[in-house]
TORKE-920287 format. One record per residue (C-alpha): residue in three letters; x, y, z. Coordinates in pm, whole numbers, padded with zeros to 5 digits, always signed. Example, Ala and Ser with C-alpha at 12.3 -4.5 7.8 and 13.67 -1.06 7.14 Angstrom:
residues 2
ala+01230-00450+00780
ser+01367-00106+00714
END
This chain:
residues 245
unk-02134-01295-02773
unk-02400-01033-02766
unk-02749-01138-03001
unk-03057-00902-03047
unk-03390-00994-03091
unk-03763-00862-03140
unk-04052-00848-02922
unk-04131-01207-02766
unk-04457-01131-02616
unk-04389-01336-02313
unk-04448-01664-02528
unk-04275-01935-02360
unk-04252-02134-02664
unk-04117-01861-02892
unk-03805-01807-02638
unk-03762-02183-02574
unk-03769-02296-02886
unk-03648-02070-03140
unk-03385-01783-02891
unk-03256-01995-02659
unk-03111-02283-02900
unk-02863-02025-03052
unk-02728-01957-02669
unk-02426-02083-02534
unk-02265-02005-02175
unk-02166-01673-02075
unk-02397-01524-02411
unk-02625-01227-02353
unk-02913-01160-02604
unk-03110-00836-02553
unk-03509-00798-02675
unk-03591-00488-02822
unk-03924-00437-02631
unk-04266-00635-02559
unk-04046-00871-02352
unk-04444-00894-02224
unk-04390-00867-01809
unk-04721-00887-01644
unk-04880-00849-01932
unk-05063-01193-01894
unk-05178-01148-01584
unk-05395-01467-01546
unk-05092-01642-01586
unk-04875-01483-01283
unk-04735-01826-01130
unk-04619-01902-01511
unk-04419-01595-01568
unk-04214-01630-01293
unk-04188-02017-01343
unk-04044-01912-01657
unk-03800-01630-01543
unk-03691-01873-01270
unk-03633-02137-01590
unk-03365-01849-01710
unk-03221-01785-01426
unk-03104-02163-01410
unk-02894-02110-01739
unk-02557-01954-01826
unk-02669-01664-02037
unk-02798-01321-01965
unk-03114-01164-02071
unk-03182-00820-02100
unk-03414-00644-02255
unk-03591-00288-02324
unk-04014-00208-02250
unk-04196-00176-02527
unk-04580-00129-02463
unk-04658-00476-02396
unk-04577-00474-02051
unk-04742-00434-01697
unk-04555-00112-01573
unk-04660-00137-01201
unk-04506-00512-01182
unk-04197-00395-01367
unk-04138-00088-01158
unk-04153-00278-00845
unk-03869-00495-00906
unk-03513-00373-00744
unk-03344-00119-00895
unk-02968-00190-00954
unk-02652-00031-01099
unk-02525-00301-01367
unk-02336-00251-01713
unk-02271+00126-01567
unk-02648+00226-01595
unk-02922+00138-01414
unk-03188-00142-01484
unk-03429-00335-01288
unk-03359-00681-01179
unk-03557-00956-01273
unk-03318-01222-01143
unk-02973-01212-01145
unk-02957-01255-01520
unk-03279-01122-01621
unk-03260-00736-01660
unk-03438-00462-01754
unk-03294-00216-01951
unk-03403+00165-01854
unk-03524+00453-02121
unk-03232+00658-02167
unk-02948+00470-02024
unk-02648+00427-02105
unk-02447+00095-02102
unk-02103-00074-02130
unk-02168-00474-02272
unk-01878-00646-02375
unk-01632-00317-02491
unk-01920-00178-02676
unk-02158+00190-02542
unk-02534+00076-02619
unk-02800+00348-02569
unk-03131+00235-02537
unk-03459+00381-02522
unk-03790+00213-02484
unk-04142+00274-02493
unk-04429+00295-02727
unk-04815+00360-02822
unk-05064+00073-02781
unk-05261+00095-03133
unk-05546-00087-02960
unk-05558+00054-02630
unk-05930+00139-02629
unk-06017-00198-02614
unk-05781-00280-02313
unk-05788-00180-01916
unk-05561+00105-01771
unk-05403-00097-01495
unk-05503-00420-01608
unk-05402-00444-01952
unk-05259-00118-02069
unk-05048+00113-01823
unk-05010+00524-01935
unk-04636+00446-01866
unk-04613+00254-02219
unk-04495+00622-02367
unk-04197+00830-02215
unk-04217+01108-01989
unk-04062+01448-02096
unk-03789+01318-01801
unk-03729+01022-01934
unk-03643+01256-02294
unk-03452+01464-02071
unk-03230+01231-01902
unk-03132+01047-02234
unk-03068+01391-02380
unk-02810+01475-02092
unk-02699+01077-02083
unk-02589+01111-02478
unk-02455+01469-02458
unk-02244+01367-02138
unk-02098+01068-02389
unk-02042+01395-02669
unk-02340+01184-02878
unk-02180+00909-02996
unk-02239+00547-02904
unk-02177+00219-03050
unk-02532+00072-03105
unk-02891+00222-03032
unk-03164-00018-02934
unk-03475+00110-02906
unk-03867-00088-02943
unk-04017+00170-03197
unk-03785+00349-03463
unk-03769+00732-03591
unk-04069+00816-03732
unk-03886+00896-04087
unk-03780+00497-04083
unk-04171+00346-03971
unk-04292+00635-04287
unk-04026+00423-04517
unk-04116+00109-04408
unk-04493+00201-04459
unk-04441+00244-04767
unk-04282-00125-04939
unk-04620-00227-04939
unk-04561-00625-04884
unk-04451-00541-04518
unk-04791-00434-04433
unk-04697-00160-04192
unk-04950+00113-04131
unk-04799+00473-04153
unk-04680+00657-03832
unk-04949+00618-03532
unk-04998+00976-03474
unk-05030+00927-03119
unk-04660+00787-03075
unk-04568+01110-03271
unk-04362+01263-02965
unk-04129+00940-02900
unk-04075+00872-03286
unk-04010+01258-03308
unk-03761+01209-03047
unk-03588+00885-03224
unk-03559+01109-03495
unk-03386+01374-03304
unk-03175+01122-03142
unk-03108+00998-03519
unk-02993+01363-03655
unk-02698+01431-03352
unk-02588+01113-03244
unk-02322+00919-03412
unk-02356+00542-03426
unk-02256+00180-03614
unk-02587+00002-03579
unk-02975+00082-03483
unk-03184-00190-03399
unk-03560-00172-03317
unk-03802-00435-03277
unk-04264-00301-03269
unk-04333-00327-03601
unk-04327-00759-03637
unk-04101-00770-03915
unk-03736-00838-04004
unk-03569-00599-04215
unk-03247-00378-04293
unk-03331-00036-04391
unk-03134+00298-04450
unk-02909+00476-04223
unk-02776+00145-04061
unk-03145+00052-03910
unk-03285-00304-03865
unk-03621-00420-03792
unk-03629-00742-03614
unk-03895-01009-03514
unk-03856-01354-03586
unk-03497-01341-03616
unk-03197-01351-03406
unk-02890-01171-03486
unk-02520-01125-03388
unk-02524-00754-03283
unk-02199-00675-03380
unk-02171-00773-03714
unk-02545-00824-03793
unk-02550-01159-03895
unk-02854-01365-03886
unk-02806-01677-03642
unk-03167-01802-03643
unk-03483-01691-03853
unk-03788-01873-03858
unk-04165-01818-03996
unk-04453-01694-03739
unk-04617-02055-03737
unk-04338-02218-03588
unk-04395-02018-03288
unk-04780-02198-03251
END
């Protein structure tokens, strides 16, 4: 069974005890971004107490950058070929999906395409807690433009961490949400989602950034604090922000 979820910040808690009591052997559940590597840096020996704690169980974890994420560290890991695209190995069963790849999971062709725009970068570090990485280089457009024409633009599912920026306008607008309008520096990459949106053919979107669960037009979901069956969108576990404290 393949499950999606939204960005988990690197909270140990938050993966312990809300994703990882819906997984059974041989699952996979992808994050849609902010998977949070090296992001807390005083807490080095923790992270990879905790990525050695998933690499004792039967499940696989993959998931996409978002901008929550120490760039240097995650570039460093191995690169290998898994899933028939290319990702960056963690452990054995903790992967790293790459912008622009394509992949074969269980029968189904996911695209996926991370990234995104750190509202409050000026008050963090380049190198320490905010890497220029965080948005896409015009290569890393480039490659998933040739990846999706090579599959004649059409996939099964599209994950990406931030959504086209015609979906974050809608959302910005239902006012209980409490999204702010598109961040105009993130314009390029949500430009691009909507490019990606107008020629490629798909069953199901998924995005996580914006910290809220919701289905939207054109087969899009937000997620957060929810896990879902990918295939046929079903909600397997949703619970409130405190329970994460």
């Amino acid at each position: 069974m393949i499950y999606v979820t939204g960005d988990t910040h690197g909270r140990k808690n938050k993966w312990t005890e809300q994703i990882e009591p819906v997984l059974h052997d041989g699952d996979t559940v992808i994050v849609c971004g902010d998977f949070g590597v090296g992001f807390w840096a005083e807490d080095r020996e923790g992270e990879e107490a905790f990525y050695d704690h998933l690499a004792s169980q039967n499940y696989t974890v993959l998931f996409l950058d978002g901008n929550h994420e120490n760039f240097d560290q995650l570039n460093d890991y191995p690169t290998q070929v898994r899933y028939d695209g290319n990702v960056h190995v963690l452990r054995d069963n903790v992967l790293h999906l790459m912008r622009g790849e394509m992949y074969e999971i269980e029968g189904v062709r996911i695209f996926v395409f991370g990234g995104g725009h750190s509202m409050d970068q000026a008050f963090r570090k380049e190198g320490v807690s905010w890497w220029p990485q965080e948005m896409p280089s015009l290569t890393e457009y480039e490659y998933a433009r040739q990846n999706l024409k090579k599959a004649e633009n059409c996939v099964d599912y599209i994950l990406t961490h931030t959504a086209p920026s015609q979906s974050v306008y809608y959302l910005s607008t239902i006012r209980s949400l409490g999204i702010k309008s598109v961040n105009p520096n993130e314009m390029e990459l949500t430009t691009f989602l909507d490019e990606i949106q107008r020629i490629v053919s798909y069953m199901h979107w998924y995005f996580g950034r914006l910290h809220v669960d919701f289905d939207l037009w054109r087969e899009q979901t937000a997620l957060f604090n929810t896990v879902r069956e990918m295939k046929s969108g079903w909600i397997v576990r949703k619970w409130s922000a405190y329970e994460e404290q």
